[in-house]
C-alpha positions as CSV (number, residue, x, y, z in Angstrom):
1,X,112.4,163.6,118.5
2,X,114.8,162.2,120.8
3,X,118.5,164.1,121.1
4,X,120.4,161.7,121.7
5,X,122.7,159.4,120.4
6,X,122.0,156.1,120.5
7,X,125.2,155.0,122.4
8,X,124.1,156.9,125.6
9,X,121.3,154.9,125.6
10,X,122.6,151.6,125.3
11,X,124.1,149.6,128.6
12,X,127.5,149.4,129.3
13,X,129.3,146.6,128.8
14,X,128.7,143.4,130.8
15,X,125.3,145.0,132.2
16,X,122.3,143.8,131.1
17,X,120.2,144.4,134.2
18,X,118.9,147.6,132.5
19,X,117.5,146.4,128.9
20,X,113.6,145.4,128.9
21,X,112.5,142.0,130.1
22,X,110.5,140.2,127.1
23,X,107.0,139.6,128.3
24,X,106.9,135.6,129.2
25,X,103.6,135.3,127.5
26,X,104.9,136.3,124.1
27,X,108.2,134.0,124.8
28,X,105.6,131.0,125.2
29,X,103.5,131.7,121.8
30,X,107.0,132.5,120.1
31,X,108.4,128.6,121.3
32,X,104.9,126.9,120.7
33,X,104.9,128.3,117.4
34,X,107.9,126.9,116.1
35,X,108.3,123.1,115.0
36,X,111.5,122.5,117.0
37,X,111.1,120.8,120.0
38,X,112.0,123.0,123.3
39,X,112.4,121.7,127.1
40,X,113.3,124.2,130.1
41,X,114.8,122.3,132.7
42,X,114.9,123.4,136.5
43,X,118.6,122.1,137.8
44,X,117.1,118.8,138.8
45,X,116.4,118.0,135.9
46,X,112.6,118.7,136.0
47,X,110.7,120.0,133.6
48,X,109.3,123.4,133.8
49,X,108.3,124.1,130.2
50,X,107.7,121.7,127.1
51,X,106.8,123.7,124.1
52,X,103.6,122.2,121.9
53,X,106.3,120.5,119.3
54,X,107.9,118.6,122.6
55,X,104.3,117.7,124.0
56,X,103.4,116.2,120.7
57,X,106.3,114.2,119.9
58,X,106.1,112.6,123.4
59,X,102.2,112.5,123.6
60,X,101.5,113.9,126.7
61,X,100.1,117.3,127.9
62,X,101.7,120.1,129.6
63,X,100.6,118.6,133.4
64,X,101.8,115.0,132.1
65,X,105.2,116.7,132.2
66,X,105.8,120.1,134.4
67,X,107.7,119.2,138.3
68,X,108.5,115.5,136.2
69,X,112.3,114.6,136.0
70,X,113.5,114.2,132.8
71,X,114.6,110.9,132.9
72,X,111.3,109.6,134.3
73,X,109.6,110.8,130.8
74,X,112.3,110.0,128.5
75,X,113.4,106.6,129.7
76,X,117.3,106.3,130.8
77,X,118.3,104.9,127.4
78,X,117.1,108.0,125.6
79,X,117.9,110.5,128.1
80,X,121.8,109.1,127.9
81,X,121.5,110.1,124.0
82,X,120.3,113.9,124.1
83,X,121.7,114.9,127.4
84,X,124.5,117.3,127.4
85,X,128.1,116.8,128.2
């Protein structure tokens, strides 16, 4: 049994640099699982993950997409209506 209280154990405020890291494996089977479609974007604008919901709706396969820039698989037109501000 642990004697301690809890708030000891959390991190202070602002610093997060001490909480576990979630193992990227389990991110990627948590996103593929769900029917939402999910990009990661490097800051060019390339992507560097499509979950399978993204893959499927635009047909291609994770290599038809990773180091691509988004607007070079989404077409101008379309990129212009789901980029953010």
């Amino acid at each position: 049994m642990i004697d301690q209280p809890m708030t000891s154990m959390e991190p202070s405020e602002g610093d997060m640099s001490s909480l576990p890291q979630p193992d990227s494996g389990l991110v990627r089977a948590i996103l593929d699982s769900i029917p939402a479609r999910v990009a990661v974007l490097d800051r060019e604008l390339r992507y560097i993950y499509g979950n399978r919901s993204l893959l499927q709706f635009l047909g291609v396969s994770k290599t038809g997409i990773i180091g691509r820039n988004v607007v070079d698989v989404l077409g101008e037109e379309a990129f212009e209506e789901v980029k953010m501000p």
